[in-house]
BALOBA-1460 file (C-alpha; in Angstrom, 3 decimals):
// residues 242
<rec num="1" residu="x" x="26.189" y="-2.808" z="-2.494"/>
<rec num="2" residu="x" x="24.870" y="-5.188" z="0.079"/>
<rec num="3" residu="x" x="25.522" y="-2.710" z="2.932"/>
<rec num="4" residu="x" x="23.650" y="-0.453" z="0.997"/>
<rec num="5" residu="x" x="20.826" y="-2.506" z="0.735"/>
<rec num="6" residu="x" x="21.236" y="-3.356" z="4.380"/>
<rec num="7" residu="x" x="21.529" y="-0.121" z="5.868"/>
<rec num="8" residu="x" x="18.424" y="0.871" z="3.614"/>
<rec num="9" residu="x" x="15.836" y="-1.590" z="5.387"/>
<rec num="10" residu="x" x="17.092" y="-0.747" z="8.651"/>
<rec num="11" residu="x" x="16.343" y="2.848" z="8.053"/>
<rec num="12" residu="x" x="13.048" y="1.834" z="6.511"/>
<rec num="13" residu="x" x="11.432" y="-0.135" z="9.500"/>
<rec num="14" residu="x" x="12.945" y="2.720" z="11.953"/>
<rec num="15" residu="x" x="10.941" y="5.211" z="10.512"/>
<rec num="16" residu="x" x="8.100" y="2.849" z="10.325"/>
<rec num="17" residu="x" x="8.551" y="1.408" z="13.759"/>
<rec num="18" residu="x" x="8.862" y="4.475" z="15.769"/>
<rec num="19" residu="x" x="5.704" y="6.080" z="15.544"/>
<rec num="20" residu="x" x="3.754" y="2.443" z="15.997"/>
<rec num="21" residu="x" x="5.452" y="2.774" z="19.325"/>
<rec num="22" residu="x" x="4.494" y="6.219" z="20.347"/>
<rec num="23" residu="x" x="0.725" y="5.600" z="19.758"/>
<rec num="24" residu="x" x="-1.411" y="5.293" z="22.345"/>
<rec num="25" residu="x" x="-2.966" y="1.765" z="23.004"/>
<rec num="26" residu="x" x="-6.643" y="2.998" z="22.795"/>
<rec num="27" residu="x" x="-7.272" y="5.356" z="19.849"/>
<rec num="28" residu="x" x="-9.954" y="6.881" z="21.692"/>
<rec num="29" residu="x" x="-11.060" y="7.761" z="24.918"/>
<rec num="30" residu="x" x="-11.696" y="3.928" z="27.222"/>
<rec num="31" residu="x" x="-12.795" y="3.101" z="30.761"/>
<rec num="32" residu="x" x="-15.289" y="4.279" z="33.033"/>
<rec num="33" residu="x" x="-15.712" y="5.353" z="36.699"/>
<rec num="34" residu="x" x="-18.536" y="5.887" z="39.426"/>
<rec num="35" residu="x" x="-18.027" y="9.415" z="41.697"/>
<rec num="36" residu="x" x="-19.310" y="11.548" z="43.936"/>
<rec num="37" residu="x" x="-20.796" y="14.818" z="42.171"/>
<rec num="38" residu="x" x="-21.268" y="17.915" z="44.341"/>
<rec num="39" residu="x" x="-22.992" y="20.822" z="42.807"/>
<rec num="40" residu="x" x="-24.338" y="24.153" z="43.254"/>
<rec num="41" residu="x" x="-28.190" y="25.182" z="42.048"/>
<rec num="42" residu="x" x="-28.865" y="28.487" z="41.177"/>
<rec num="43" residu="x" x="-33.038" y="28.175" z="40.474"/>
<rec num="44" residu="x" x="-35.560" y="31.082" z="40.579"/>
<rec num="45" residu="x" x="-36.643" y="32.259" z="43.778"/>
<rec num="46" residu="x" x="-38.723" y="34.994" z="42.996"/>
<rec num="47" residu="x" x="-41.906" y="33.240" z="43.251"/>
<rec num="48" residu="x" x="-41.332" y="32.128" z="46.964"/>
<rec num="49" residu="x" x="-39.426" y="34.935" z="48.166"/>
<rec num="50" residu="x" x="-42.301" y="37.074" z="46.918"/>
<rec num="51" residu="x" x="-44.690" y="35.343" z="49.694"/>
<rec num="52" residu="x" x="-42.072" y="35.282" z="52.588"/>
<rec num="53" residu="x" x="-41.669" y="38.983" z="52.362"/>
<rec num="54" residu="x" x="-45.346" y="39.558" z="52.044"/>
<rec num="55" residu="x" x="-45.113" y="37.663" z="55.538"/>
<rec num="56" residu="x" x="-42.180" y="39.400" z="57.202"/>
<rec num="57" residu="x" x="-40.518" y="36.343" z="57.243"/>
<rec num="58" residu="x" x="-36.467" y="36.176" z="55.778"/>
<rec num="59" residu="x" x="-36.262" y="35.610" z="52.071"/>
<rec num="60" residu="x" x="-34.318" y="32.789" z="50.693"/>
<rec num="61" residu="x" x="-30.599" y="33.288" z="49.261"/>
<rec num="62" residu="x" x="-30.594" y="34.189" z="45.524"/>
<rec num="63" residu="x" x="-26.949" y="32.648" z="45.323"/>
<rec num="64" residu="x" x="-28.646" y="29.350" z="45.400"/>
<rec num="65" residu="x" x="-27.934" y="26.062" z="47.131"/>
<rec num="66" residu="x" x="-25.365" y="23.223" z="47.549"/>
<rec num="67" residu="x" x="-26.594" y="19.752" z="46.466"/>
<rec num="68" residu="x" x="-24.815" y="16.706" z="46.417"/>
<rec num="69" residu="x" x="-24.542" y="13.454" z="44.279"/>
<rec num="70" residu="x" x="-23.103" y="10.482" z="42.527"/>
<rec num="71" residu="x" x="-22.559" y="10.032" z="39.147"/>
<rec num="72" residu="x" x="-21.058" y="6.677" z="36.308"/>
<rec num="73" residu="x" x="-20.141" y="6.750" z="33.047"/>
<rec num="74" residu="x" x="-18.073" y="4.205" z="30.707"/>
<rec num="75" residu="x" x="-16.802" y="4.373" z="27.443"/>
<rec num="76" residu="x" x="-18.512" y="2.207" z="24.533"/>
<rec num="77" residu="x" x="-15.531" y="0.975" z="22.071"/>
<rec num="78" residu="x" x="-17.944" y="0.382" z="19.189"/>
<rec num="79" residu="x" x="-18.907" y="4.287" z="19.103"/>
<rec num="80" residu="x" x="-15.476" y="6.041" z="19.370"/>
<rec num="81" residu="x" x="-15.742" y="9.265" z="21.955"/>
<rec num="82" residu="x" x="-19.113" y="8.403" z="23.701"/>
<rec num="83" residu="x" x="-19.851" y="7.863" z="26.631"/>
<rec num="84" residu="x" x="-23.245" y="6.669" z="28.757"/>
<rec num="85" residu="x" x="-23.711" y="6.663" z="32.356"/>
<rec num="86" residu="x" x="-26.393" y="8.166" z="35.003"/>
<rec num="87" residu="x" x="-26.432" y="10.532" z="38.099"/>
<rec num="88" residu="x" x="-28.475" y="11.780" z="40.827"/>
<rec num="89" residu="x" x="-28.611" y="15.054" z="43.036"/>
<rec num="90" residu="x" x="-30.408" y="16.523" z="46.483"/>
<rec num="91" residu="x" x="-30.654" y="19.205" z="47.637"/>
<rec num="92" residu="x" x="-32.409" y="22.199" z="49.660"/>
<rec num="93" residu="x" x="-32.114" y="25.770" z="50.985"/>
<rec num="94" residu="x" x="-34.416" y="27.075" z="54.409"/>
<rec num="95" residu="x" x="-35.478" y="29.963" z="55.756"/>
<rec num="96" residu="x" x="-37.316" y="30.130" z="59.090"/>
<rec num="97" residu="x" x="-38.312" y="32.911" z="62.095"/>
<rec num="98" residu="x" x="-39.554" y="32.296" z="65.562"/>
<rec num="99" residu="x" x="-41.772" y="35.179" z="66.687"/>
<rec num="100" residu="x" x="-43.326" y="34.948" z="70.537"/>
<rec num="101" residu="x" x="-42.617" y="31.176" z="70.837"/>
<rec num="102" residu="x" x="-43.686" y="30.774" z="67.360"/>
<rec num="103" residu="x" x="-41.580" y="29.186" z="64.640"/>
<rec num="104" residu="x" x="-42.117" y="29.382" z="61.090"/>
<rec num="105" residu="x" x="-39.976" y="27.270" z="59.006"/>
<rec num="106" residu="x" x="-40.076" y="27.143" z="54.695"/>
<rec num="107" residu="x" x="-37.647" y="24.743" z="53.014"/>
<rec num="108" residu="x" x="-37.275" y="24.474" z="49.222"/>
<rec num="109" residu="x" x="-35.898" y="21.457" z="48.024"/>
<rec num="110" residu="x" x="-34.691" y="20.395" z="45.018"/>
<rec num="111" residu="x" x="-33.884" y="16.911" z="43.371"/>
<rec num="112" residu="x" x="-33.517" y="14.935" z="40.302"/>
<rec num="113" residu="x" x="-31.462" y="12.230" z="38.222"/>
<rec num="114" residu="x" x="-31.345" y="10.288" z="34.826"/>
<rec num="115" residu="x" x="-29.509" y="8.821" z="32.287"/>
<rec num="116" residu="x" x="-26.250" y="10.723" z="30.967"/>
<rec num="117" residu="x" x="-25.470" y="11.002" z="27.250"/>
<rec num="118" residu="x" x="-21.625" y="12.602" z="26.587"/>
<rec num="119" residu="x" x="-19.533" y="12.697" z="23.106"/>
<rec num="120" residu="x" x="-15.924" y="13.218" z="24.156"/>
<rec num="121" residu="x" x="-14.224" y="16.246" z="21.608"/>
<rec num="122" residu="x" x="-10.896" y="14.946" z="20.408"/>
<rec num="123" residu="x" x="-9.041" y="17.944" z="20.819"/>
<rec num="124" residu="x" x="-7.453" y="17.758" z="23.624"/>
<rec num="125" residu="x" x="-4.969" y="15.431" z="24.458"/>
<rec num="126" residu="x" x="-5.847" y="13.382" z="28.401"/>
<rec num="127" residu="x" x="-8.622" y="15.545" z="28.881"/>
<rec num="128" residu="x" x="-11.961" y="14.438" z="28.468"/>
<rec num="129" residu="x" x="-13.936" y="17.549" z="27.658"/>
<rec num="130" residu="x" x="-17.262" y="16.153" z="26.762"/>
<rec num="131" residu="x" x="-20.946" y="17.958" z="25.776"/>
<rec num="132" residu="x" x="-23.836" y="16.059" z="26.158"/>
<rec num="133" residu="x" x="-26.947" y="15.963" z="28.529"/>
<rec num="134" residu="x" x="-29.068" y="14.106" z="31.240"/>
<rec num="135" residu="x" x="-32.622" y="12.715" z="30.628"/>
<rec num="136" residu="x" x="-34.084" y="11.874" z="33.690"/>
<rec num="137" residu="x" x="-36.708" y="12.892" z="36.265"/>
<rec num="138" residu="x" x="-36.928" y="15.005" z="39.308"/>
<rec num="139" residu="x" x="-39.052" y="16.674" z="42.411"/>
<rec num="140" residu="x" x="-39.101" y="20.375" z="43.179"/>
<rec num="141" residu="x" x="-40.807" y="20.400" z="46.882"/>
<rec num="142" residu="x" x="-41.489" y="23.448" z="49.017"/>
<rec num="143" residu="x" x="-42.192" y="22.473" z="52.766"/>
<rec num="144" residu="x" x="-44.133" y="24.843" z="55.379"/>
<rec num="145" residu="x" x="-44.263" y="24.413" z="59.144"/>
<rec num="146" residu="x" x="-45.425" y="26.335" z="61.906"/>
<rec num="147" residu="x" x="-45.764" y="25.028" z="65.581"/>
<rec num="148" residu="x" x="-44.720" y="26.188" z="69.239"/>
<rec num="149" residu="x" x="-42.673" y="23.765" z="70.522"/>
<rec num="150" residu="x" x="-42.455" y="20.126" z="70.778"/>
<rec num="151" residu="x" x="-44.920" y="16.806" z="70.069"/>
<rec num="152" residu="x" x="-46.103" y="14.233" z="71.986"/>
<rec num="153" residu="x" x="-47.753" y="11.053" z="70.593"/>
<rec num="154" residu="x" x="-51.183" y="11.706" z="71.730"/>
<rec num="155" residu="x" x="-50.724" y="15.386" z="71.513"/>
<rec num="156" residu="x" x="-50.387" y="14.312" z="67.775"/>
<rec num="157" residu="x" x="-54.021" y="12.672" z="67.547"/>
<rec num="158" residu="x" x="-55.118" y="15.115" z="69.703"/>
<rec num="159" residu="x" x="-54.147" y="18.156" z="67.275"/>
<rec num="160" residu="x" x="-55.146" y="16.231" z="64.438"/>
<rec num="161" residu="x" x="-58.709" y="16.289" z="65.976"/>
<rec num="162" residu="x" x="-59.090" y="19.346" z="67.163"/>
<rec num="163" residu="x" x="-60.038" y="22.192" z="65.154"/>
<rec num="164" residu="x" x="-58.227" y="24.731" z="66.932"/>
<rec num="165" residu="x" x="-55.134" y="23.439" z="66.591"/>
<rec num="166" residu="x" x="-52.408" y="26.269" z="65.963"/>
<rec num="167" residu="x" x="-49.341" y="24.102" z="64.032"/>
<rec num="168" residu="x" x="-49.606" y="23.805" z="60.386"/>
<rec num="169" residu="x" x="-47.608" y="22.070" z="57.673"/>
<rec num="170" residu="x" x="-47.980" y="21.591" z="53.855"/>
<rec num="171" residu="x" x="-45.828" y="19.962" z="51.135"/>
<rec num="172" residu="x" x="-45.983" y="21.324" z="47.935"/>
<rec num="173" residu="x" x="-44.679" y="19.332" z="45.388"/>
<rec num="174" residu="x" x="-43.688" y="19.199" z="41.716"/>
<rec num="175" residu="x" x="-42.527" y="16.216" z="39.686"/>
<rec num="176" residu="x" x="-41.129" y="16.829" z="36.333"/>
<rec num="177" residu="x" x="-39.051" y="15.200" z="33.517"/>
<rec num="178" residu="x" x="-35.767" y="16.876" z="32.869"/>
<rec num="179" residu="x" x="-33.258" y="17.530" z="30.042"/>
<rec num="180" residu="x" x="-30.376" y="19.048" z="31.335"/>
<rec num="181" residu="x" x="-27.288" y="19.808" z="29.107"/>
<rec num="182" residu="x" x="-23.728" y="20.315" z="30.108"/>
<rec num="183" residu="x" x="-20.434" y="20.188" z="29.540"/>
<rec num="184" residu="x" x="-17.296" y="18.828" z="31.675"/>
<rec num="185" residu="x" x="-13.759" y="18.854" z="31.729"/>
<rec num="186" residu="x" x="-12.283" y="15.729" z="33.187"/>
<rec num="187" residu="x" x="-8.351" y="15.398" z="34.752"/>
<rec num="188" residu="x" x="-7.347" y="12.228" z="35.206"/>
<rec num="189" residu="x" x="-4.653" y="12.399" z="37.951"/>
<rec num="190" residu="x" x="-3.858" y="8.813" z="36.812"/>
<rec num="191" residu="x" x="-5.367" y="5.546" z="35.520"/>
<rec num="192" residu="x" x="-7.654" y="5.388" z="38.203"/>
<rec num="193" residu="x" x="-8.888" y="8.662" z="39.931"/>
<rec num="194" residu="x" x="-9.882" y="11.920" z="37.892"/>
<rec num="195" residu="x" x="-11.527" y="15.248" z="39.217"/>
<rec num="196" residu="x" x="-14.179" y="16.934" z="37.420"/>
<rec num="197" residu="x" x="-15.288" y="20.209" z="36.353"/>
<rec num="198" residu="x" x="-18.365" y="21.455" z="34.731"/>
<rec num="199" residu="x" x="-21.464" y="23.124" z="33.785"/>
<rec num="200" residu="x" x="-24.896" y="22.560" z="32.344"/>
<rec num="201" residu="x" x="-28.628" y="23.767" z="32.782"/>
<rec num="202" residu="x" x="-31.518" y="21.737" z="34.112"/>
<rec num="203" residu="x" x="-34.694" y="21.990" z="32.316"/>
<rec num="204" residu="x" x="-37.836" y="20.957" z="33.713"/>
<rec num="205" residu="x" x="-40.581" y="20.198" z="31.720"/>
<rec num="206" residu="x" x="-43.737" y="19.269" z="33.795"/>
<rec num="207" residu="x" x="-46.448" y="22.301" z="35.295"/>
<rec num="208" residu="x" x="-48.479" y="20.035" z="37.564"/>
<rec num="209" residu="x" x="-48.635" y="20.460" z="41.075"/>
<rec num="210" residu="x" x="-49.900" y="18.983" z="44.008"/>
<rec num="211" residu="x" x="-50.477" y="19.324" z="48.147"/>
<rec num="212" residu="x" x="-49.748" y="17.419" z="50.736"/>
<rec num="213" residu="x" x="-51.449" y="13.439" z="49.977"/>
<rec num="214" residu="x" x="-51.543" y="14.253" z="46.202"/>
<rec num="215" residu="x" x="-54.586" y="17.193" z="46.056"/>
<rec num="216" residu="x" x="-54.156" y="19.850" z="43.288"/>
<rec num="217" residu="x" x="-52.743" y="22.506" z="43.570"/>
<rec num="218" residu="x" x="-54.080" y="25.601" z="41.417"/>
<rec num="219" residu="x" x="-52.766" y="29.024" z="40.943"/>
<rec num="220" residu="x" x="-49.307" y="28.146" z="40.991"/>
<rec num="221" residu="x" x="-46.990" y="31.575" z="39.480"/>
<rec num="222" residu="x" x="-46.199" y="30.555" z="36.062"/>
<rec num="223" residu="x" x="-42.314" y="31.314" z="36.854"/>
<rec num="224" residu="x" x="-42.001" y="29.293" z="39.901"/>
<rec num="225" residu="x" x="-40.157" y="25.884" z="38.243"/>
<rec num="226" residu="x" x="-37.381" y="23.623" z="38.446"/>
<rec num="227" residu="x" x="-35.505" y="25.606" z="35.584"/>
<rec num="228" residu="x" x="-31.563" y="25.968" z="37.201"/>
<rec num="229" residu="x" x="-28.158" y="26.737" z="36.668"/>
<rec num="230" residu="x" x="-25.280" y="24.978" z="37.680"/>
<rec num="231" residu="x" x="-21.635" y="24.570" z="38.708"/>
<rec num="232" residu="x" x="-20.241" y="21.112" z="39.594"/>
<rec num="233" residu="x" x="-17.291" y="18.795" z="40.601"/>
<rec num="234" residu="x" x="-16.350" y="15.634" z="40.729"/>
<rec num="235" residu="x" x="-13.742" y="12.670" z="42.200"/>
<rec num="236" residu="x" x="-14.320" y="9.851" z="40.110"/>
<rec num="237" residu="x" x="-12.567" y="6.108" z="40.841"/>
<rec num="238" residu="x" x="-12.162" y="3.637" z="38.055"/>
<rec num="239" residu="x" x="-9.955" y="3.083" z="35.085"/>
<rec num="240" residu="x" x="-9.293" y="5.914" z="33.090"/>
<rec num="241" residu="x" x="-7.846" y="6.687" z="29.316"/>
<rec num="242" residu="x" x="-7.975" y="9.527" z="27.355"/>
């Protein structure tokens, strides 16, 4: 009867045992990384390219840009499956033409970053696929040059005081706040380095313009804003759980 007994607990704290050891040590996504982030902008060009064919001069690629970036994020144990970090982007896309000596030059570039908010869907076992969004800031700046050659320093006073001079530039600038959201899908290839995949769309909410050393800037097409799609990546360093 004894060896009954005996054979009885054994079985007992097996069964209870076993799974205990096949749990994971975190219950829940833990860790957190720093990475570089490159991206690819797809915003409307209409707007500009509308003016640069009214000029003859080359429109800019609808099939947008390639920015690059860093990006954080860590885990916060007291709120299972979220996760708080920043990031920041840059960058442009140019067009230009040289016609008898003359060259005309428009860039249009784009830039931005804030804090990151992500919740982590436990459905997936070590993936991270988490939804969430960035609130941040960001400048949407169109550039314009025009000149014949090459400066000198008193050439550049010179020009500057003279009203004849042929060169021109302007800046054209927007500053917004954005809310952008997205979702990524994060493979750890171990502990300490994942690659990212994702997807969001920026939002820009801000309609005030300006020129050059801060001057208004009126008239500006109601369409022409720092609204854009996106694809990114990601290499991440760090420690790593999911």
């Amino acid at each position: 009867m004894n060896k009954f007994l005996i054979l009885a607990i054994v079985i007992n704290f097996t069964a209870v045992t076993f799974p205990q050891q096949q749990k994971k040590y975190f219950d829940a996504p833990f860790g957190g990384g720093i990475g570089y982030v490159p991206a690819w902008y797809i915003p409307n060009f209409d707007p500009v390219n509308v003016e640069l064919k009214s000029i003859g001069m080359p429109e800019l690629s609808t099939s947008g840009f390639y920015s690059s970036g860093g990006a954080g994020f860590i885990y916060f144990g007291f709120i299972k499956f979220l996760r708080v970090g920043g990031m920041g982007y840059g960058g442009s896309v140019t067009t230009s033409q040289t016609v008898d000596g003359v060259n005309r030059e428009v860039v249009y570039n784009l830039g931005g970053g804030g804090v990151t908010i992500e919740y982590t869907i436990p459905i997936i076992k070590d993936i991270a696929l988490s939804v969430g969004a960035t609130i941040g800031a960001g400048t949407l700046k169109i550039q314009m040059y025009k000149n014949s050659g090459s400066f000198t320093w008193t050439g550049s006073w010179e020009d500057f005081n003279s009203e004849t001079n042929s060169s021109f530039n302007r800046t054209l600038e927007n500053s917004y706040w954005i809310f952008t959201p997205s979702i990524n899908l994060d493979f750890p290839l171990n502990r300490f380095i994942l690659i990212r995949l994702g997807t969001g769309y920026q939002l820009a909410f801000n309609d005030s313009w300006t020129a050059d050393n801060e001057k208004e800037l009126k008239n500006v097409p109601s369409d022409l804003n720092a609204n854009a799609f996106f694809i990114q990546s990601g290499l991440f360093i760090g420690f790593f759980s999911f």
